[in-house]
N, C-alpha and C positions, 0 to 999 in steps of 0.2 A: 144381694151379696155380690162384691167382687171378687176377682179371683186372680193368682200369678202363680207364676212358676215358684218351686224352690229353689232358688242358686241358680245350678246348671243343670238342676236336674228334671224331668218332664212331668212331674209331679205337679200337678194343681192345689193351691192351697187358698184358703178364704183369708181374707187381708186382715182379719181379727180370729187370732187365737183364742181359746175359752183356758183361760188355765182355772188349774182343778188344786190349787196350794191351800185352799178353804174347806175342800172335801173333807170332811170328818173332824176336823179341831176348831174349827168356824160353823160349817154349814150340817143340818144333819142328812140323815141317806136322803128323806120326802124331796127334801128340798135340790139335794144335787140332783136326783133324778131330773125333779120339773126345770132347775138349768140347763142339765144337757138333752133335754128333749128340747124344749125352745131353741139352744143353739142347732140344735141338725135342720128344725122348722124354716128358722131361718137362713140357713144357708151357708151357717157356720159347719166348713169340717174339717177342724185342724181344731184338733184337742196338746193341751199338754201336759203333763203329769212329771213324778218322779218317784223313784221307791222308796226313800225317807221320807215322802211327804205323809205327816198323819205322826211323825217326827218319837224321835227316842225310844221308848217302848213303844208307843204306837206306829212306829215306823211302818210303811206298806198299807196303812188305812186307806188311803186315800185310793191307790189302785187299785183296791179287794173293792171298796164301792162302785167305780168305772166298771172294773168286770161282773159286778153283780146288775149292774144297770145294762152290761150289753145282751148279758145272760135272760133278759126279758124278750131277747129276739125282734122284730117288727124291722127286719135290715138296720139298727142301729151298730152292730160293730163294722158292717157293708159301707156305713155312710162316714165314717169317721178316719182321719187321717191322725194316727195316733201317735204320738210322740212319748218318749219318757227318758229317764237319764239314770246313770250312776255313776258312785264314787264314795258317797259318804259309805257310814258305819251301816248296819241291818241289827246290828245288836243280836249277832247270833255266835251262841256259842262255840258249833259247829265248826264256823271258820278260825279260831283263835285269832294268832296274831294278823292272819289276812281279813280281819274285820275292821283293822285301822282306815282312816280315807286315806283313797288314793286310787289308785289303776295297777291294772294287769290282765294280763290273759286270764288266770284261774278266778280274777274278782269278775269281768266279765261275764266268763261262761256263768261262774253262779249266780249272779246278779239277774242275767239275763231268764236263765230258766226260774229263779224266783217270780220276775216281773210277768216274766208268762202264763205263770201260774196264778197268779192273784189278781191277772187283768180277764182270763178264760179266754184266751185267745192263746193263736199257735204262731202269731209274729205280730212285729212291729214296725211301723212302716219309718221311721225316724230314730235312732238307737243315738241318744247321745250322753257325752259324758260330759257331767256337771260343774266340772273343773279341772286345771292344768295341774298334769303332774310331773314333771318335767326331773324325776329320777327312774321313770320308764322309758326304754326306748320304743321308737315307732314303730321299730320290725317287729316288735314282742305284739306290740297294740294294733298296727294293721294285720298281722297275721291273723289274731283270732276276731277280727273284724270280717276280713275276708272269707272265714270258715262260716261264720254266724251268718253271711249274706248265701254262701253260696248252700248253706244248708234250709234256706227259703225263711229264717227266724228274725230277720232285718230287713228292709231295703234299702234305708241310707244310713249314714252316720252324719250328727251333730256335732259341735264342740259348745261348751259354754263356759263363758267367765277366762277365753282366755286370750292373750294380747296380739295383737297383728301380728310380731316376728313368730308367734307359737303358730300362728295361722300357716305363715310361708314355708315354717319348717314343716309342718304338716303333710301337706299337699307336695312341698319335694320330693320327702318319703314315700308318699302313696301313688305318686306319678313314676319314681324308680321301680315299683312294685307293679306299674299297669294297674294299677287301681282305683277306682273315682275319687275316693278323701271324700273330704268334707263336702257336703252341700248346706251346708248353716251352722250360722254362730249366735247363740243366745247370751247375749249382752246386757247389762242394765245403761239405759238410756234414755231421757228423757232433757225437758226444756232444761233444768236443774242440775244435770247429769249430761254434758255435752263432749267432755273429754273423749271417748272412742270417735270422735270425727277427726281425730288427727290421725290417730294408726291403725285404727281395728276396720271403723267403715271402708277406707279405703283399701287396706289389705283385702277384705271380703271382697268388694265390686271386683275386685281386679283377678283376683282369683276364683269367681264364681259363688261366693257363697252368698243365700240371703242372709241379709241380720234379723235379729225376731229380739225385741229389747223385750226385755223384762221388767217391771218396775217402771213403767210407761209413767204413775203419774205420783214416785216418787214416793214410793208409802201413805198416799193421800194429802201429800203436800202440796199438789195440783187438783185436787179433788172441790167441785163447787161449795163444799162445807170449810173449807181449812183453816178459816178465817174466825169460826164460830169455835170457843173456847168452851164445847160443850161435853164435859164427859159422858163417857159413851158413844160421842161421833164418831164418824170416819177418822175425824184428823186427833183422837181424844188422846192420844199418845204421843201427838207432834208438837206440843205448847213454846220446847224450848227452840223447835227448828223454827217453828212458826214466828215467833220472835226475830230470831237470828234473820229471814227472809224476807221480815212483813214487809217493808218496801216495795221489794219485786212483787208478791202476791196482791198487794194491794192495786200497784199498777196492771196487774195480769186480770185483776176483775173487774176492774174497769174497763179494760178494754174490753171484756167478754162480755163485757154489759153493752156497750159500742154495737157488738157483732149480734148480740143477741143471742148468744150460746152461751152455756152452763162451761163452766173452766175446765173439767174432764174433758169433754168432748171436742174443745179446742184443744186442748193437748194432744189428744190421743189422731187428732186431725193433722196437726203439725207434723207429726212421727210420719204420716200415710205419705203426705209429698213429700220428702225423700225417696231418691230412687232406689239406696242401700236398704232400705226398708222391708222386708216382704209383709209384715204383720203384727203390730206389738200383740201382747198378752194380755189380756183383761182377765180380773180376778174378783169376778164378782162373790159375794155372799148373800144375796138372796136373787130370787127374779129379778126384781123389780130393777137394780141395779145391773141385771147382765141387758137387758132389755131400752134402758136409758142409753146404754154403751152404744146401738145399733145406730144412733143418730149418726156417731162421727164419721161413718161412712158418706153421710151426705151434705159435710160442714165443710163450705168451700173459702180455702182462706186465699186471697188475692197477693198481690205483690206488697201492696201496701199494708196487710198485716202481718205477712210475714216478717217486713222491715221491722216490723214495731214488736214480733215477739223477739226477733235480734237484740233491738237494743235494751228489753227487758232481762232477757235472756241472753247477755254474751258467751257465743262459744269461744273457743281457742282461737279463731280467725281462720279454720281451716284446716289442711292437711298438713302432716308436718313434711317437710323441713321447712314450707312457706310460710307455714303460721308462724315461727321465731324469726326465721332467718332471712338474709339479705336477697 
């Protein structure tokens, strides 16, 4: 396994995240267990989670399984670098009208000692929040950020889903206040999905954060199956994108047939070199697919495929104001 820093922060983390969005609505407990003990095996330990995930009424499934698999003991919550987020709804009654999405201090705190509670752990090393909410101010939101660190129940804060200027304003706040901010931005990004290479990556480099894309290969529209119009597949949901795309995927398997790699694993290869990068997310649903995932770590793409996933894959031409302007 390899390993980097997160952001700017001293935090070690594995270059492939295990995200856990399959936990209970995809995968059942047997089977997440035997994922996340293979990911620790391997050297995977940067998990990712979120409190809705396991979603609507079952919201928080997903993290009640995580903390019942740490709850097994054998140093498995010691080994894990655990990340999770809020924002969305929890569908509880309790809060009333503060069950709406969105941010605050009061959805924090209670978000947080929910998350605690259903993970069996007494912090979390990654606290981020899932989305911009931009009718909160940042004094309200790094304040009880900074209570939640200094009360030993965080050690960083994430953002995700939100745009470069959200970034910079950010981290102004939190630099006025003496405070770390952010050390990552979870983004959805892949070959397909290149647009944050104009604002968001370079806001991150520049400010310290790693990005951790999400949706690495596109809801399986990069997936070695995509192509196969088979219900039930990986892609058996994707007919009409797949259509819309066949072009580019059909050159992309080609190519991958060139390289001698499955299309996942060049994709998720591609993501690795960039330096904005610290680690996409893989979302396996059973072993056998978190296990395939391990290769991209040793899928060496050269100058001249890269060019070639360019031209398959145009981004924006860059950062902005270069990419449009004179």
């Amino acid at each position: 396994m390899q390993y980097t820093s997160l952001g700017k922060s001293g935090m070690k983390v594995s270059r492939l995240c295990l995200g856990t969005m399959n936990f209970g609505p995809a995968t059942d407990e047997k089977e997440a267990f035997r994922i996340m003990d293979a990911a620790v095996d391997a050297g995977v330990n940067f998990f990712d989670t979120a409190n809705v995930y396991g979603w609507g009424e079952n919201a928080g499934l997903t993290e009640t399984i995580i903390g019942r698999w740490f709850k097994q003991g054998g140093g498995r919550r010691e080994k894990v670098i655990l990340a999770t987020k809020f924002y969305g709804s929890m569908s509880d009654p309790l809060d009333g009208p503060n069950d709406a999405a969105g941010l605050s201090a009061y959805k924090l705190r209670r978000h947080l000692e929910g998350s605690l509670k259903r993970l069996q752990t007494d912090h979390i090393e990654l606290y981020q929040m899932h989305h911009v909410d931009s009718s909160v101010t940042w004094d309200e939101l790094w304040g009880a950020f900074e209570v939640a660190v200094h009360q030993g129940k965080i050690g960083y804060v994430g953002s995700s889903n939100f745009a470069g200027w959200h970034i910079a304003v950010a981290q102004a706040a939190a630099k006025n206040r003496n405070f770390l901010g952010l050390v990552s931005e979870q983004h959805k990004y892949s070959l397909t999905c290149r647009l944050p290479e104009l604002e968001v990556l370079p806001a991150a480099q520049s400010l310290g954060l790693g990005v951790i894309p999400w949706s690495p290969l596109d809801g399986g529209l990069l997936g070695r199956n995509a192509l196969k119009k088979i219900e039930g597949s990986r892609s058996g949901g994707n007919a009409e994108r797949i259509e819309k795309h066949r072009a580019q995927l059909e050159q992309f398997a080609a190519l991958c047939q060139e390289l001698g790699e499955p299309q996942d694993n060049v994709a998720l290869a591609w993501l690795l070199k960039n330096p904005a990068v610290t680690g996409p997310i893989i979302g396996p649903r059973t072993l056998e697919q978190f296990e395939s995932s391990l290769r991209c770590l040793e899928v060496e793409l050269d100058e001249s495929a890269m060019k070639r996933l360019d031209e398959i894959f145009p981004g924006p031409g860059g950062p902005a104001p270069q990419a449009y302007a004179w």
